[in-house]
KEMAR-688517 format. One record per residue (C-alpha): residue in one letter; x negated, y, z. Coordinates in pm, whole numbers, padded with zeros to 5 digits, always signed. Last residue first. Example, Ala and Ser with C-alpha at 12.3 -4.5 7.8 and 13.67 -1.06 7.14 Angstrom:
<pts>
S-01367-00106+00714/A-01230-00450+00780/
</pts>
This chain:
<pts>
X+01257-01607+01514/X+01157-01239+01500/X+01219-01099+01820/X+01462-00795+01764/X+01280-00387+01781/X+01282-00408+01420/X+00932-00467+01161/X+00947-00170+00955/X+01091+00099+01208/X+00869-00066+01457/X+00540-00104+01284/X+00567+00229+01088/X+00664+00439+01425/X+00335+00247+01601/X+00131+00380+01313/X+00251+00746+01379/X+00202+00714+01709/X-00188+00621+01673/X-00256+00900+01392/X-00180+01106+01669/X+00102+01386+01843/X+00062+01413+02211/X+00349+01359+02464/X+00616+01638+02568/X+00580+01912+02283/X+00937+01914+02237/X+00932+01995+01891/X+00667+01798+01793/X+00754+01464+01950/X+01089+01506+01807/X+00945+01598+01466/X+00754+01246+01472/X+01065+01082+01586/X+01263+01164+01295/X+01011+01106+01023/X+00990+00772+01023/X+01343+00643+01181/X+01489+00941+00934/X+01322+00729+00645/X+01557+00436+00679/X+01873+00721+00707/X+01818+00838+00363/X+01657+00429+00245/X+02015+00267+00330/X+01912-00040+00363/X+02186-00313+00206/X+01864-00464-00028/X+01677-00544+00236/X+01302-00361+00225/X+01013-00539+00081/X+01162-00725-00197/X+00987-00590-00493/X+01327-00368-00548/X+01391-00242-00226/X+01029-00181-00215/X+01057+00109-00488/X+01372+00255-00321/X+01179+00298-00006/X+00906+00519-00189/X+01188+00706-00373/X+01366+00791-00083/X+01015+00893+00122/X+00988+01118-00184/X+01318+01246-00148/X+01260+01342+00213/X+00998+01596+00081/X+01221+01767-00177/X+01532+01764+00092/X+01236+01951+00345/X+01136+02249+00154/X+01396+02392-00104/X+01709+02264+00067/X+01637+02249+00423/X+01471+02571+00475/X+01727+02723+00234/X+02008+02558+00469/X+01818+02712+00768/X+01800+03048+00656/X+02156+03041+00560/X+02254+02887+00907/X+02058+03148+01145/X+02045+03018+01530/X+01905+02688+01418/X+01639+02825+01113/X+01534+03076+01364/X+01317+02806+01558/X+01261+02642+01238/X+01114+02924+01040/X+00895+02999+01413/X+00782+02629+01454/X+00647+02603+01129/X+00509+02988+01088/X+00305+02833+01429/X+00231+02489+01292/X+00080+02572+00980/X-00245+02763+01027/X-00264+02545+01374/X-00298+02230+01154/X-00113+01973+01419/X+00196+01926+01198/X-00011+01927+00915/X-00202+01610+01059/X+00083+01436+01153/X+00210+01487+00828/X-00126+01281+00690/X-00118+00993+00949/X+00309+00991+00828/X+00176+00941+00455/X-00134+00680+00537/X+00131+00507+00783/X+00381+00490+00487/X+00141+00347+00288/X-00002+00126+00476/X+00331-00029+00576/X+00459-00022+00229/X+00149-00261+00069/X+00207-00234-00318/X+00013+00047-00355/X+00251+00308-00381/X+00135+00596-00256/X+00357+00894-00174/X+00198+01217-00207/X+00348+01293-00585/X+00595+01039-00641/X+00378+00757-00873/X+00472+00723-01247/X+00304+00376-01463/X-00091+00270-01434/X-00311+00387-01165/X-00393+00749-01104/X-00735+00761-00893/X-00655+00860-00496/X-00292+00911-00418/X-00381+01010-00048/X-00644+01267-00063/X-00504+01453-00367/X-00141+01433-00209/X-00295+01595+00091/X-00405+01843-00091/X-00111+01919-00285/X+00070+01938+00003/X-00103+02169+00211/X-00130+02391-00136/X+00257+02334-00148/X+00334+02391+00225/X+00118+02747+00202/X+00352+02857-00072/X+00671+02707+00055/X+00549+02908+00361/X+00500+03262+00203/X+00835+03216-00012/X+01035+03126+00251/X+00880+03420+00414/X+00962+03659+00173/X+01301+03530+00151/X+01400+03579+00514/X+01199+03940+00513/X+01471+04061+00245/X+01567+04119-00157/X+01187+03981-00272/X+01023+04099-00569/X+01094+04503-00616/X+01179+04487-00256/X+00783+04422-00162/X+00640+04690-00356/X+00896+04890-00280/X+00778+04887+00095/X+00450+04954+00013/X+00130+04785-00010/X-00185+04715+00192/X-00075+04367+00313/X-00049+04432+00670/X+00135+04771+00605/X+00356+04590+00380/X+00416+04324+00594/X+00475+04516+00936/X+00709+04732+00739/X+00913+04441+00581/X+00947+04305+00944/X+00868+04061+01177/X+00939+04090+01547/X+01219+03791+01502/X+00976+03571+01331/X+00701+03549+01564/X+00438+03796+01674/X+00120+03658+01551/X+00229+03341+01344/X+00509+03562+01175/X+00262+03812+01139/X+00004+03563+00982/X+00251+03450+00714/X+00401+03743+00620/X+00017+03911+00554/X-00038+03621+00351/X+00233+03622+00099/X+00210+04012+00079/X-00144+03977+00003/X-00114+03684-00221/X+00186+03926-00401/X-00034+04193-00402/X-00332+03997-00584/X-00134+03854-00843/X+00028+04204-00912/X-00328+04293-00981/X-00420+03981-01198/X-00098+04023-01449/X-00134+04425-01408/X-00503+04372-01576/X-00688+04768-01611/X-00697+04836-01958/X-01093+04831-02050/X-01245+05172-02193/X-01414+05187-02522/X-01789+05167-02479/X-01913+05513-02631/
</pts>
């Protein structure tokens, strides 16, 4: 008689948690963040309640969790798109440095545009940043382990043509890279105009080039 295989906790608990990750993610899309809840998850997800405690201490941290998740295979994706075959010395991750910063940074904002847009991402978007202002520890975490990790590439980026000459050496490259990605959110936000590949290329030329006649 075939012995009997032990059934894999590792790969089950795997499973639940992608559930769990997945079922927080379309409920907050569905019925937004407020009308959420650890209930709606587990039932959503095919667990139970303790199966969700025993990992996460409240609905604000599974979600975090669910959309750092999601934001990290978007990222990783895009970074595999954009970085293309590894050249020699360290690259940030999703920031290309090919020498030529206006193509790069219209290649990185061309590819934010397009998450922005993605409806799988837009709506839990919207909905962590919608609570994110009315609830300040959610919005700190939102800040700290999602968007101060993305600015810092844009940092590094800047930094890098600081020293080949590209950017003045006085630029401050934290509030340089809030005339790239500042805009863009505004435009999101509010929904007003259209969000393209187009704007985002007109954002590079100006916040590169100034608004003054060049003499």
């Amino acid at each position: 008689m075939a012995p009997t295989k032990a059934p894999d906790s590792s790969r089950r608990s795997d499973r639940s948690r992608r559930a769990i990750l997945d079922a927080a993610l379309a409920l907050v899309t569905e019925v937004g963040y407020r009308r959420t809840t650890i209930e709606g998850i587990a039932a959503r997800a095919g667990v139970g309640k303790q199966t969700i405690y025993r990992w996460w201490p409240s609905k604000a941290a599974v979600l975090m969790d669910a959309f750092l998740d999601l934001a990290g295979r978007s990222a990783e994706g895009v970074a595999a798109e954009s970085a293309g075959e590894p050249g020699e010395g360290e690259q940030a991750p999703g920031i290309p440095d090919t020498g030529d910063l206006v193509a790069d940074l219209k290649l990185v904002l061309r590819a934010t545009v397009d998450e922005l847009n993605d409806p799988v991402l837009e709506a839990p978007t919207r909905a962590l940043t919608a609570e994110g202002i009315v609830d300040a520890k959610l919005g700190a975490e939102f800040v700290h382990k999602l968007l101060d990790p993305q600015l810092a590439l844009y940092v590094t980026r800047l930094r890098a043509a600081q020293e080949t000459g590209d950017v003045r050496a006085d630029v401050d490259p934290r509030i340089a890279l809030e005339l790239l990605i500042g805009p863009l959110m505004h435009r999101w936000l509010l929904r007003t105009l259209p969000l393209t590949h187009a704007y985002a290329d007109e954002i590079v030329d100006y916040a590169v080039g100034g608004l003054a006649p060049r003499p």
